[in-house]
NUNUVO-729417 format. One record per residue: z, y, x of N, C-alpha, C in turn; residue number from 1; residue in one letter. Coordinates in pm, 1 decimal. Layout:
BEGIN
<rec n_up="Z" n_north="Y" n_east="X" ca_up="Z" ca_north="Y" ca_east="X" c_up="Z" c_north="Y" c_east="X" i="NUM" aa="A"/>
...
//
This chain:
BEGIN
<rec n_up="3497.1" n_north="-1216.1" n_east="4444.4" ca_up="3531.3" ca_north="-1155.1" ca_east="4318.6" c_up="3492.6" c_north="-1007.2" c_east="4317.8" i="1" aa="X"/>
<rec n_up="3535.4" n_north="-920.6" n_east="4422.9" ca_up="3474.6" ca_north="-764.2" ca_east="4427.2" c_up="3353.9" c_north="-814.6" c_east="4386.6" i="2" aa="X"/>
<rec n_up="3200.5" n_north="-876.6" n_east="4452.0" ca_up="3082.7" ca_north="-847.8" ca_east="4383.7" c_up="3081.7" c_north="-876.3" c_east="4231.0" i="3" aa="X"/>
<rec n_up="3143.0" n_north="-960.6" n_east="4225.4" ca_up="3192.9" ca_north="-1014.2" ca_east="4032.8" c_up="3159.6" c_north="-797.8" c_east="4005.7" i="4" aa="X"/>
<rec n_up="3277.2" n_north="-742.7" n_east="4009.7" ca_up="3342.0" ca_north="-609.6" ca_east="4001.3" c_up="3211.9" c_north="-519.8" c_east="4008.5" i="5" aa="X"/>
<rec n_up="3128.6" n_north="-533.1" n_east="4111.1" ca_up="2991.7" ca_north="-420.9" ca_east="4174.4" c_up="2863.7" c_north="-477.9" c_east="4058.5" i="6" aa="X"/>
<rec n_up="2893.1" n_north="-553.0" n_east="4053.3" ca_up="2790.3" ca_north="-646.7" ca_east="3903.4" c_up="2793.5" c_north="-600.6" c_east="3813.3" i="7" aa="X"/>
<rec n_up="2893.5" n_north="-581.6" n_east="3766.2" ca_up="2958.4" ca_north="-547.0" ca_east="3626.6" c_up="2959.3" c_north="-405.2" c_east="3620.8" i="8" aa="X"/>
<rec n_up="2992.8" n_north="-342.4" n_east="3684.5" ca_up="3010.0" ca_north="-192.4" ca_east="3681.1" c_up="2805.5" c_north="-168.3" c_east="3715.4" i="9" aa="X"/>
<rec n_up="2704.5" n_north="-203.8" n_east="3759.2" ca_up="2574.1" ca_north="-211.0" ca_east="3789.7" c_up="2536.7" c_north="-246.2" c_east="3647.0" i="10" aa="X"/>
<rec n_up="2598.1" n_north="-349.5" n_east="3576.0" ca_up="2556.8" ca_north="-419.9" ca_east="3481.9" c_up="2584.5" c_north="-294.7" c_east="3372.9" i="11" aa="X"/>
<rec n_up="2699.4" n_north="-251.7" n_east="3369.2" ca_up="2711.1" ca_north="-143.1" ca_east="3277.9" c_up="2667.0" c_north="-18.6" c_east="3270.4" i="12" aa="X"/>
<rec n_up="2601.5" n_north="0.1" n_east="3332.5" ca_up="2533.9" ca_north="119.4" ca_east="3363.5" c_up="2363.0" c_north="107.9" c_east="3339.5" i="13" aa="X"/>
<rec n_up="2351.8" n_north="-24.8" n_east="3358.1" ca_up="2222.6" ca_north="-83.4" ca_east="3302.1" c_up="2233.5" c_north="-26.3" c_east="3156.7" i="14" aa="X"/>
<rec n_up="2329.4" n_north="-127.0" n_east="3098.5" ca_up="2321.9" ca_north="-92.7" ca_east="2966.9" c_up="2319.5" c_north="94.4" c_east="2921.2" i="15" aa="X"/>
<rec n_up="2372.3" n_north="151.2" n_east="3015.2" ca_up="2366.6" ca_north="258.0" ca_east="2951.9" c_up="2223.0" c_north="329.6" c_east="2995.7" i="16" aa="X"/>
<rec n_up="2177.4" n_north="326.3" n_east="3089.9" ca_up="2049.6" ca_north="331.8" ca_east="3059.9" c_up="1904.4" c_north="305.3" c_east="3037.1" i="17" aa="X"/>
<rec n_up="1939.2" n_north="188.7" n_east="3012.0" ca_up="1824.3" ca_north="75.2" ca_east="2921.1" c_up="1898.2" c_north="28.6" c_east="2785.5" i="18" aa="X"/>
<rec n_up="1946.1" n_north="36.3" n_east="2708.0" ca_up="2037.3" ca_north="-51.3" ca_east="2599.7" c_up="1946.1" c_north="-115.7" c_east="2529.8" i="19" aa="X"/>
<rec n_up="1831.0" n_north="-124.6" n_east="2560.5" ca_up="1756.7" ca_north="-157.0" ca_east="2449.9" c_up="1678.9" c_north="-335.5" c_east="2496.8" i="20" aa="X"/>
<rec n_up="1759.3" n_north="-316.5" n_east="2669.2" ca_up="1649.5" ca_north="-430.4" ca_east="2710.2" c_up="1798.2" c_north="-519.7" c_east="2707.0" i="21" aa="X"/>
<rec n_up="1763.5" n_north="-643.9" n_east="2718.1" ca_up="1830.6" ca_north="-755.9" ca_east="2741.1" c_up="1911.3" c_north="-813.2" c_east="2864.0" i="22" aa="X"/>
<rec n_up="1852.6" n_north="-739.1" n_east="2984.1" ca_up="1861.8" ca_north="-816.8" ca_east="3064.5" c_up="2012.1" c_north="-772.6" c_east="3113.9" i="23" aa="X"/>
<rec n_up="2035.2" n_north="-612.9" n_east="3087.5" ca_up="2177.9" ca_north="-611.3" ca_east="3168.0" c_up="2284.5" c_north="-689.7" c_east="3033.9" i="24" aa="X"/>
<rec n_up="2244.7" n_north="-740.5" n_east="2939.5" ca_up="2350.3" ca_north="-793.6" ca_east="2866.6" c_up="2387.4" c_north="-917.4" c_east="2934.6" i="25" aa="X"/>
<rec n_up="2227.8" n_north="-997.4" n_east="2938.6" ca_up="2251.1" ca_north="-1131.5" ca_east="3015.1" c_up="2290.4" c_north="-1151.0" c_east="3160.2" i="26" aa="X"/>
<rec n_up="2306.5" n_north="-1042.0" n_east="3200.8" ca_up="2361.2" ca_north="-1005.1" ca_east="3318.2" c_up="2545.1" c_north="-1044.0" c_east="3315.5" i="27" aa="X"/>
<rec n_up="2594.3" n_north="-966.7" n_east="3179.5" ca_up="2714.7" ca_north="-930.7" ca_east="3156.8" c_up="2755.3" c_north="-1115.2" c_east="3110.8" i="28" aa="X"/>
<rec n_up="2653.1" n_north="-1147.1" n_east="3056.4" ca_up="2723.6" ca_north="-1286.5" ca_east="3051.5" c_up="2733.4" c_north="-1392.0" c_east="3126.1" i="29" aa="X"/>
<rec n_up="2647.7" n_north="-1332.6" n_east="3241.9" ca_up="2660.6" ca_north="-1455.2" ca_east="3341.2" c_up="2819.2" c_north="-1438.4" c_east="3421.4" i="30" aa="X"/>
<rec n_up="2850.1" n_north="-1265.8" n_east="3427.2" ca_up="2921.9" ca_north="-1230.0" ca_east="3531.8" c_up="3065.6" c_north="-1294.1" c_east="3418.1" i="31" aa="X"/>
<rec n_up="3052.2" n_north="-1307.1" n_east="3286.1" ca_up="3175.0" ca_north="-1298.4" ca_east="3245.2" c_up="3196.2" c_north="-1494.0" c_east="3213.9" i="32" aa="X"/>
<rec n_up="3092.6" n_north="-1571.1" n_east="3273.8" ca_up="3122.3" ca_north="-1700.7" ca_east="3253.5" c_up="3133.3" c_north="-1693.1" c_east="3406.6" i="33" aa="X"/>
<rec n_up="3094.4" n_north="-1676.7" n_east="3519.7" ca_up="3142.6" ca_north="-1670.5" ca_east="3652.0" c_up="3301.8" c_north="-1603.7" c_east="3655.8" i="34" aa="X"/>
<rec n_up="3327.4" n_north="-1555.8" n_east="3575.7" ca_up="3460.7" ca_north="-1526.2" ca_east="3599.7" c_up="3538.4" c_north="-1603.2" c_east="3499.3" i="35" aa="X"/>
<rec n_up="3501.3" n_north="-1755.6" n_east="3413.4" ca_up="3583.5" ca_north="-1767.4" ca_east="3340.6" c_up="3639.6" c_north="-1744.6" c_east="3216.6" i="36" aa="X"/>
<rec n_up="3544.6" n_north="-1619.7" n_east="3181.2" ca_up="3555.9" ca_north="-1581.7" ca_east="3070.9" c_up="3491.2" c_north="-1616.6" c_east="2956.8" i="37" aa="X"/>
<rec n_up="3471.2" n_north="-1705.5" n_east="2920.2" ca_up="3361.2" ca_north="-1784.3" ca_east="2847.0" c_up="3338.6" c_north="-1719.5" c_east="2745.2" i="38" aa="X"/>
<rec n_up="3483.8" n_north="-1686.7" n_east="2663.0" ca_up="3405.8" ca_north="-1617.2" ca_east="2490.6" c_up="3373.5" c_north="-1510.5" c_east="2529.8" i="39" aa="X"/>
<rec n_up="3388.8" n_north="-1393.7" n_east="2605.3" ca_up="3319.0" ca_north="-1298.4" ca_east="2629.5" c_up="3189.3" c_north="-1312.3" c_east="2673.7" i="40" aa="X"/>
<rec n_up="3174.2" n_north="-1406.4" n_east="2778.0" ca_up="3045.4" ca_north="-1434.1" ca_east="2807.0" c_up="2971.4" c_north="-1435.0" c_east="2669.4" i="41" aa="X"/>
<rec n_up="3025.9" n_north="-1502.6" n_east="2580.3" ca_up="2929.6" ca_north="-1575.7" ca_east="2500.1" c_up="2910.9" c_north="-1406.3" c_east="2410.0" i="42" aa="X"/>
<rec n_up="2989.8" n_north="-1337.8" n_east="2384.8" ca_up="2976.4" ca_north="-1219.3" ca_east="2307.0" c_up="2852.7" c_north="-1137.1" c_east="2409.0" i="43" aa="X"/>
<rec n_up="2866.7" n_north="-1123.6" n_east="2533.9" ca_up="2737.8" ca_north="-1066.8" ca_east="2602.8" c_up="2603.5" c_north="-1166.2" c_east="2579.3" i="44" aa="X"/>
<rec n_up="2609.6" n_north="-1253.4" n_east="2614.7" ca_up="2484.7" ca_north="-1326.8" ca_east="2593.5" c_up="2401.4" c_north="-1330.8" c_east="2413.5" i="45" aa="X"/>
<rec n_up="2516.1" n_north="-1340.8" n_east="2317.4" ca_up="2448.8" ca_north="-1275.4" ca_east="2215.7" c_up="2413.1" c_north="-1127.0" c_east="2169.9" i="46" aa="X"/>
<rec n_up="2498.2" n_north="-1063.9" n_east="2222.0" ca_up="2392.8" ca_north="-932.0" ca_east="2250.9" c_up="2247.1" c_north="-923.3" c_east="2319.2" i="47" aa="X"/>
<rec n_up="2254.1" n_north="-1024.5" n_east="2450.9" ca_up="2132.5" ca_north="-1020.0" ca_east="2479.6" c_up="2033.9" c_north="-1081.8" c_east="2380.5" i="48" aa="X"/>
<rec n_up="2016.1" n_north="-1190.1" n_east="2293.9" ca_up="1930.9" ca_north="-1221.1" ca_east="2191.8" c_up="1925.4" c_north="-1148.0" c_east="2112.8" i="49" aa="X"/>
<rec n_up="2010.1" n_north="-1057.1" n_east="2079.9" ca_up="1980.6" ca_north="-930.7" ca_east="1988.6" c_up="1906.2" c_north="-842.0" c_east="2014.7" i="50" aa="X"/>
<rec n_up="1897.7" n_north="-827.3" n_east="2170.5" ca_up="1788.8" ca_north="-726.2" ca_east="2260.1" c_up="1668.1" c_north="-776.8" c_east="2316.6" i="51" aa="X"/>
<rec n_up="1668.4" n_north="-908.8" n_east="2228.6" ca_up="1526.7" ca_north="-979.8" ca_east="2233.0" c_up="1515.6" c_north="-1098.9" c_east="2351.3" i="52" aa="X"/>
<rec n_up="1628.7" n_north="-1099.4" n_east="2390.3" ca_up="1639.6" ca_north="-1275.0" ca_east="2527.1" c_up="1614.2" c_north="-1405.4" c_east="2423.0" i="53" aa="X"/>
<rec n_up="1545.1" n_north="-1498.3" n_east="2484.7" ca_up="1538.2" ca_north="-1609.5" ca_east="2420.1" c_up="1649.0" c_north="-1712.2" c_east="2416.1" i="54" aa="X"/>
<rec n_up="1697.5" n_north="-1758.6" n_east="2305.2" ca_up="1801.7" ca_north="-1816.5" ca_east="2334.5" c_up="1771.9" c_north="-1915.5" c_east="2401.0" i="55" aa="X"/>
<rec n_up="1673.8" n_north="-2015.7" n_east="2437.5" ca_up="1675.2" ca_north="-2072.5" ca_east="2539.0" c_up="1694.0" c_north="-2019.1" c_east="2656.2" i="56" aa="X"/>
<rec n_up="1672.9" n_north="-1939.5" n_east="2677.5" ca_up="1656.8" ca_north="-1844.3" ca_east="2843.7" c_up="1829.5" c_north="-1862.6" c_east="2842.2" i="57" aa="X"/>
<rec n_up="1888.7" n_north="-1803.9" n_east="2739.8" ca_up="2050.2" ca_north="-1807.2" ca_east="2753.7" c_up="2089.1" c_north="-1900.3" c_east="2807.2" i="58" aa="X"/>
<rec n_up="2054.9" n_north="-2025.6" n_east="2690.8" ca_up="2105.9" ca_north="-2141.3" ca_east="2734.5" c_up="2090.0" c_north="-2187.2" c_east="2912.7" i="59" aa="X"/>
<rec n_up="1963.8" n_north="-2136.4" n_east="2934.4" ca_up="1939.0" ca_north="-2183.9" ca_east="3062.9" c_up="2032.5" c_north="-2119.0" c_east="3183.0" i="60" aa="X"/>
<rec n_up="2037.9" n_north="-2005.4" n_east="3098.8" ca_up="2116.0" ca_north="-1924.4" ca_east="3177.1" c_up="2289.4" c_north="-2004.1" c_east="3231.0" i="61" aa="X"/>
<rec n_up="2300.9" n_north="-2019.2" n_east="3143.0" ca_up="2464.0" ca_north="-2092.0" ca_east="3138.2" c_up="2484.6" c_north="-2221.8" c_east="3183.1" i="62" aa="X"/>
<rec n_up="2337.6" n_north="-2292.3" n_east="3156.8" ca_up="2310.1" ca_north="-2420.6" ca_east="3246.7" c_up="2326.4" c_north="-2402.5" c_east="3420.2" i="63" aa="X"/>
<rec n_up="2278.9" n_north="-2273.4" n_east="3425.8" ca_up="2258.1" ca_north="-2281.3" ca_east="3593.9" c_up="2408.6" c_north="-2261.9" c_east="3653.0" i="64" aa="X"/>
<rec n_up="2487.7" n_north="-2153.2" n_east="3550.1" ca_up="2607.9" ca_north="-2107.2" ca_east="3614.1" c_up="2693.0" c_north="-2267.1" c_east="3660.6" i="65" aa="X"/>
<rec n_up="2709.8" n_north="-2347.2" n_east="3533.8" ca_up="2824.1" ca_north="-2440.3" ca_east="3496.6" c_up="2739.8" c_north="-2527.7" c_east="3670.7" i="66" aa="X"/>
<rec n_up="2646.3" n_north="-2519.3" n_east="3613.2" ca_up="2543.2" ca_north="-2625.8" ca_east="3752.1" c_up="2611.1" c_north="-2537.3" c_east="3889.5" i="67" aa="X"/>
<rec n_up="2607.4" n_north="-2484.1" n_east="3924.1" ca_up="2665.9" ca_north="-2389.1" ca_east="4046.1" c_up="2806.3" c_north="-2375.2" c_east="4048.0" i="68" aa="X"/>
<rec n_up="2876.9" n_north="-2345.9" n_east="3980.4" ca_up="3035.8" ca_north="-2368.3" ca_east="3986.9" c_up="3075.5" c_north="-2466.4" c_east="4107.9" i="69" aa="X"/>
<rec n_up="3107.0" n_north="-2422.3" n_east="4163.9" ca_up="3213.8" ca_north="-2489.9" ca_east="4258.9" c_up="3291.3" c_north="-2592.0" c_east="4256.5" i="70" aa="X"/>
<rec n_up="3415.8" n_north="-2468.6" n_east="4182.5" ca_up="3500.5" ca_north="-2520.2" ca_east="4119.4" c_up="3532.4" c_north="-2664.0" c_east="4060.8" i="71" aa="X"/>
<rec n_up="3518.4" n_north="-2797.7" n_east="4122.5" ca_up="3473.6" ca_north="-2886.5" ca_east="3990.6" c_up="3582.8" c_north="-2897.8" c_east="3849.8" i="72" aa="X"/>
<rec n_up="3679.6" n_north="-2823.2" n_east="3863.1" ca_up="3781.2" ca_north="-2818.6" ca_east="3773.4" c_up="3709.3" c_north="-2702.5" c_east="3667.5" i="73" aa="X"/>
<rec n_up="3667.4" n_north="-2639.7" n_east="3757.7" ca_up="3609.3" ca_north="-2507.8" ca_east="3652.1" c_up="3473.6" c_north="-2553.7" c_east="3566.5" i="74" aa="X"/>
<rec n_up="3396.8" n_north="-2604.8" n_east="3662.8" ca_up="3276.2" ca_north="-2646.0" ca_east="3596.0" c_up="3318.3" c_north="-2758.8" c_east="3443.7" i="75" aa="X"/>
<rec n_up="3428.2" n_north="-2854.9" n_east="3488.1" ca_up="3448.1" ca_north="-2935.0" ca_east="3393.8" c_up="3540.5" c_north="-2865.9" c_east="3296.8" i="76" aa="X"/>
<rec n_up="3562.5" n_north="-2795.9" n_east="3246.9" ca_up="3641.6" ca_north="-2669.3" ca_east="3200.7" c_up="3516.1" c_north="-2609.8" c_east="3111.3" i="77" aa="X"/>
<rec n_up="3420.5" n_north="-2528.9" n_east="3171.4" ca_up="3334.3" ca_north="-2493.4" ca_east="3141.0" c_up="3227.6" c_north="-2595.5" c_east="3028.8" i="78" aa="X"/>
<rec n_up="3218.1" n_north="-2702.2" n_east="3085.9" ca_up="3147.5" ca_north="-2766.1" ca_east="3019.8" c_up="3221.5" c_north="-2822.4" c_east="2868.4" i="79" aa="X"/>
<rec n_up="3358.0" n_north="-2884.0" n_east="2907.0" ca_up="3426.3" ca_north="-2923.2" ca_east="2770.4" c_up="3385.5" c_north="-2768.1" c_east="2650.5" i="80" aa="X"/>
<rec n_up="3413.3" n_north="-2678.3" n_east="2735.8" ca_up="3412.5" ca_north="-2532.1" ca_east="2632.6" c_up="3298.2" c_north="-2530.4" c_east="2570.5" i="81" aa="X"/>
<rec n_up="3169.8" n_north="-2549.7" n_east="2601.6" ca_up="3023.1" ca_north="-2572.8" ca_east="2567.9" c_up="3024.1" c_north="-2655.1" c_east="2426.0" i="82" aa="X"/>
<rec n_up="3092.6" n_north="-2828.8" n_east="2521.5" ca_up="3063.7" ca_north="-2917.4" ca_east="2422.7" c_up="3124.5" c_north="-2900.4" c_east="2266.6" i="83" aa="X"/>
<rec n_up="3284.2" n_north="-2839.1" n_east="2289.3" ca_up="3337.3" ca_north="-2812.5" ca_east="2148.4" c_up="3268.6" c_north="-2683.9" c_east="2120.8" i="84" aa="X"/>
<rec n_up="3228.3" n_north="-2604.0" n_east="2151.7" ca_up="3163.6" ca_north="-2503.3" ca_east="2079.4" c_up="3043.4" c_north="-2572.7" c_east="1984.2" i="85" aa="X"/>
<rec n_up="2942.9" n_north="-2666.4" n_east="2038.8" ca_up="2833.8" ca_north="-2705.2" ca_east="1994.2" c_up="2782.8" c_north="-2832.0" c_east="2081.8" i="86" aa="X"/>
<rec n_up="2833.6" n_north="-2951.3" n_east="2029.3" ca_up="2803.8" ca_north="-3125.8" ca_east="2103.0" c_up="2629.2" c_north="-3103.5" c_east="2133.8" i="87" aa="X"/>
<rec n_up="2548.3" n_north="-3078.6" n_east="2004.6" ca_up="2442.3" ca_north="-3103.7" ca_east="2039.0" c_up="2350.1" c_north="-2999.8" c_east="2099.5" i="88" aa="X"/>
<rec n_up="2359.2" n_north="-2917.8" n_east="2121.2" ca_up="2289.8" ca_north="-2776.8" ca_east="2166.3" c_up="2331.5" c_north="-2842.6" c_east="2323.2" i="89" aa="X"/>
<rec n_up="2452.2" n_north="-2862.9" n_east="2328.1" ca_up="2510.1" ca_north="-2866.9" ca_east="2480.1" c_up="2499.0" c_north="-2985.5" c_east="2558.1" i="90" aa="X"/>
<rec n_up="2490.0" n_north="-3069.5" n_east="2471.7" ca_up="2508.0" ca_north="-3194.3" ca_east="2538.4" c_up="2453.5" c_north="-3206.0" c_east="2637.1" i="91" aa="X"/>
<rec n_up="2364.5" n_north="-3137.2" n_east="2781.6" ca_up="2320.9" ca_north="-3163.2" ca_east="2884.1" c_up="2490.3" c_north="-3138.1" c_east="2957.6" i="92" aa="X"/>
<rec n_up="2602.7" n_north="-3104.9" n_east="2914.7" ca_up="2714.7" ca_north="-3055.4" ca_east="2930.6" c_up="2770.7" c_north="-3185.6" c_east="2972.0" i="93" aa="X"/>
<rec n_up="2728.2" n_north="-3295.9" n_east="2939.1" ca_up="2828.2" ca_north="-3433.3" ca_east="2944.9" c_up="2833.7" c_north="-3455.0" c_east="3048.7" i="94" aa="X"/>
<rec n_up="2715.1" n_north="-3468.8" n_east="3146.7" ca_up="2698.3" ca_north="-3464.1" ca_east="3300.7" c_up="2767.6" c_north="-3429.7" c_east="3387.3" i="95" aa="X"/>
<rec n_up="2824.8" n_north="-3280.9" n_east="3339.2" ca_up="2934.7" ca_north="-3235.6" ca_east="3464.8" c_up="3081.5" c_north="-3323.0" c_east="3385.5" i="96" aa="X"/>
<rec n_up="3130.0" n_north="-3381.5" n_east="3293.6" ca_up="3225.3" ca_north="-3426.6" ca_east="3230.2" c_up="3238.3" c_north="-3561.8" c_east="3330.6" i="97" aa="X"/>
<rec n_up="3110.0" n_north="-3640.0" n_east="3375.0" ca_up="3129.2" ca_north="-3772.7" ca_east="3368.4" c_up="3159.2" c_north="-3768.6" c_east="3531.0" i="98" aa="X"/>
<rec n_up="3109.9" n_north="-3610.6" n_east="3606.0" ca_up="3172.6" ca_north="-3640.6" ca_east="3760.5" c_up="3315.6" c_north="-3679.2" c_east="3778.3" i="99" aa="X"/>
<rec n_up="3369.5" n_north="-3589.4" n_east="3725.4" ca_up="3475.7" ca_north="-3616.8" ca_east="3714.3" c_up="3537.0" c_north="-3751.4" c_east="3741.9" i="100" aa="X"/>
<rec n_up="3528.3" n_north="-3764.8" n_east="3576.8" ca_up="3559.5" ca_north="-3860.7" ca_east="3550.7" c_up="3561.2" c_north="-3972.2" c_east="3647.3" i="101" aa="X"/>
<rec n_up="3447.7" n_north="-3980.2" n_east="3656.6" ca_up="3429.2" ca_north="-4122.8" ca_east="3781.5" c_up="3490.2" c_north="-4093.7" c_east="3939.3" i="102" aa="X"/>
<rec n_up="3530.5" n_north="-3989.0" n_east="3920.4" ca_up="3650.3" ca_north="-3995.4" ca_east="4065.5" c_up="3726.3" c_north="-4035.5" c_east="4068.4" i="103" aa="X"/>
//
């Protein structure tokens, strides 16, 4: 969790001196769905499409986190949050739903 902390404080300082590029936003949203924070995440990651990230790149972005999660409580957490936000954008989301499940 401290690197979570050294990220974020790196990440913010990005922004302050680049604001114009994308990447420390999408930075801020990876660190804030690694921590759980999903709607924030999602408020950084649309900043980054505002600073010109592709929303696919996002998406991919959030694909890799939920894919890496540990957690399998978190990941399946993560993913339900996806699917009610948006079934069809997300639906590669069902995948981590059905591990579960089948345990």
């Amino acid at each position: 969790m401290s690197n979570l902390v050294d990220a974020e404080n790196c990440a913010r300082k990005a922004i302050e001196y680049q604001p114009d590029s994308h990447q420390p936003y999408t930075l801020m949203g990876a660190i804030s769905y690694d921590k759980y924070e999903y709607e924030e995440g999602d408020y950084w990651f649309e900043q980054a499409i505002q600073h010109g990230a592709e929303t696919e790149d996002i998406d991919a972005e959030r694909k890799r986190i939920i894919k890496s999660t540990k957690d399998e409580h978190k990941r399946h957490e993560a993913a339900e949050y996806l699917l009610k936000k948006d079934s069809k954008r997300y639906a590669w989301a069902k995948d981590h739903l059905k591990k579960k499940d089948n345990k």
